[in-house]
C-alpha positions as CSV (number, residue, x, y, z in Angstrom):
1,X,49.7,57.8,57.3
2,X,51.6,60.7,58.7
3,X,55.0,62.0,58.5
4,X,57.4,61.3,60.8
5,X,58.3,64.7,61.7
6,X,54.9,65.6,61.4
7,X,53.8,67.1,65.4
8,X,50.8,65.5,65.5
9,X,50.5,65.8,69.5
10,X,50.2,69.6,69.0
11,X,47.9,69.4,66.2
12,X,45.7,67.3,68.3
13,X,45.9,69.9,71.2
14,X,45.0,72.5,68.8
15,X,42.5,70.9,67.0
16,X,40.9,70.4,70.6
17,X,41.5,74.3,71.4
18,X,39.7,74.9,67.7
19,X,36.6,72.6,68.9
20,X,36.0,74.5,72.2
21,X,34.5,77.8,70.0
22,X,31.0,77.6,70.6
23,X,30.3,78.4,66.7
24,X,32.4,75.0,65.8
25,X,30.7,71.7,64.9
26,X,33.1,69.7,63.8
27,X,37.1,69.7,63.3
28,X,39.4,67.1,62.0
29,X,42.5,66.6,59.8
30,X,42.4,65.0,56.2
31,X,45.6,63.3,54.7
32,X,46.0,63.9,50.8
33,X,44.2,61.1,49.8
34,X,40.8,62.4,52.1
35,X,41.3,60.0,54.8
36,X,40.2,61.2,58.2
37,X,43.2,61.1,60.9
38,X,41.8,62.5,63.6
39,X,38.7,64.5,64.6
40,X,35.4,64.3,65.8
41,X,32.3,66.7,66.1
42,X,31.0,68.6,68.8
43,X,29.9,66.6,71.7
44,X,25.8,66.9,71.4
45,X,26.4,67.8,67.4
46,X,24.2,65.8,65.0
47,X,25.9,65.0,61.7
48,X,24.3,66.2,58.7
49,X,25.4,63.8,56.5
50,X,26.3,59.9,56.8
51,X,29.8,58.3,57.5
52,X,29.9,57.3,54.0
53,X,29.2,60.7,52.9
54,X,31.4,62.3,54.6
55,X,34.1,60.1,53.6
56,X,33.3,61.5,49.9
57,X,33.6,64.5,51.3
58,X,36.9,64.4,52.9
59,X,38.1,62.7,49.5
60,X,36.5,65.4,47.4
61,X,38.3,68.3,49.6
62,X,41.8,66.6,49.4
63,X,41.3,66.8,45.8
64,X,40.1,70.1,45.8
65,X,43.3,71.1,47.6
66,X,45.2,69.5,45.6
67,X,44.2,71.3,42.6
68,X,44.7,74.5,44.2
69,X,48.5,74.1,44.3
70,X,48.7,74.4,41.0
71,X,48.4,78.5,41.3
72,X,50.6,78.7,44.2
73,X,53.4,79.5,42.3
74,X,51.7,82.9,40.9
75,X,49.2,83.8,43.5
76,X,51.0,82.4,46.7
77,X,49.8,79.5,49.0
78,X,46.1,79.0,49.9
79,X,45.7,80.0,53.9
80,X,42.3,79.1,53.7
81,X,38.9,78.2,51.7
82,X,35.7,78.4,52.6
83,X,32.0,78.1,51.4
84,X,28.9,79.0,53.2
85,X,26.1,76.6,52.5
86,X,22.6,77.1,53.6
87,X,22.9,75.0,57.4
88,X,26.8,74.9,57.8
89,X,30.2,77.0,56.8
90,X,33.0,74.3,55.7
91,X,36.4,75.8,55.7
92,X,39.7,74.4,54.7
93,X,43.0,75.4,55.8
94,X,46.1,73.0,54.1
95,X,49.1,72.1,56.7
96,X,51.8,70.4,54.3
97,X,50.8,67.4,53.5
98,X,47.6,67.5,55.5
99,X,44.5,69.6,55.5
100,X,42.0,71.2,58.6
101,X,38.4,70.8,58.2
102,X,36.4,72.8,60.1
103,X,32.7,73.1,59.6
104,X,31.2,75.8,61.9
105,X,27.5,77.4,62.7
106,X,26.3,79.4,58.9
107,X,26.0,83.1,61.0
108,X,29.5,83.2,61.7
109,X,31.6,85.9,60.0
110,X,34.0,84.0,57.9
111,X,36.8,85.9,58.2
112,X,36.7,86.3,61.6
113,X,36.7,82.8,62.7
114,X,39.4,82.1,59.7
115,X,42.3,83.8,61.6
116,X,40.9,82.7,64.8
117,X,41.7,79.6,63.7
118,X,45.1,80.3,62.0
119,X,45.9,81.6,65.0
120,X,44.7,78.7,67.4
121,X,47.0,76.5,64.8
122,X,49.5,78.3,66.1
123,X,53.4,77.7,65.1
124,X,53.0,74.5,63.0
125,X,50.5,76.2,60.5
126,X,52.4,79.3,60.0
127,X,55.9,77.2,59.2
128,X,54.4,74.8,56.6
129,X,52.2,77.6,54.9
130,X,54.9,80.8,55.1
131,X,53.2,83.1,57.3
């Protein structure tokens, strides 16, 4: 469920601007318990894995995350994670409550695409993660 004040309009708009780079398969956004809000994959984009996989997945990354906030305190807020597996890149970029998912093409440079991104989230990302 989302917050109230939570502007999900303009996260929808820039999820969408996020899903037009051509190295993007899939975006969405992930509640802390790893439901899926919103998000979809590329039009033409074959999933790797099942719908009940992915639901693991999304489950397993809001845990993830949510062990991660444990070093905030010390080492500062996470911006983003990623791992490069053989046929994808999954990246992760936590917006309060809420979490990005982004799986792109596995040639990209990671880096690169991660503040492409930041940037597309525009406003909203930068005031719940401090930029």
């Amino acid at each position: 469920m989302l917050d109230k004040e939570f502007p999900i309009e303009e996260i929808k708009r820039n999820m969408n601007n996020i899903l037009s780079e051509p190295e993007i398969r899939f975006c969405g956004l992930i509640d802390s318990s790893g439901q899926l809000i919103i998000g979809d994959f590329k039009k033409n984009i074959i999933p790797f894995e099942t719908d009940k996989r992915r639901r693991q997945m999304f489950q397993e990354l809001a845990h993830r995350v949510a062990n991660r906030k444990g070093f905030d305190a010390n080492l500062g807020r996470v911006k983003y994670s990623s791992s490069r597996r053989e046929k994808v890149v999954m990246m992760s970029f936590p917006i309060g409550r809420y979490i990005i998912m982004v799986t792109a093409e596995p040639g990209v440079n990671i880096d690169r695409l991660a503040w492409k991104i930041i940037y597309k989230l525009g406003k909203q990302w930068s005031e719940f993660q401090g930029l």
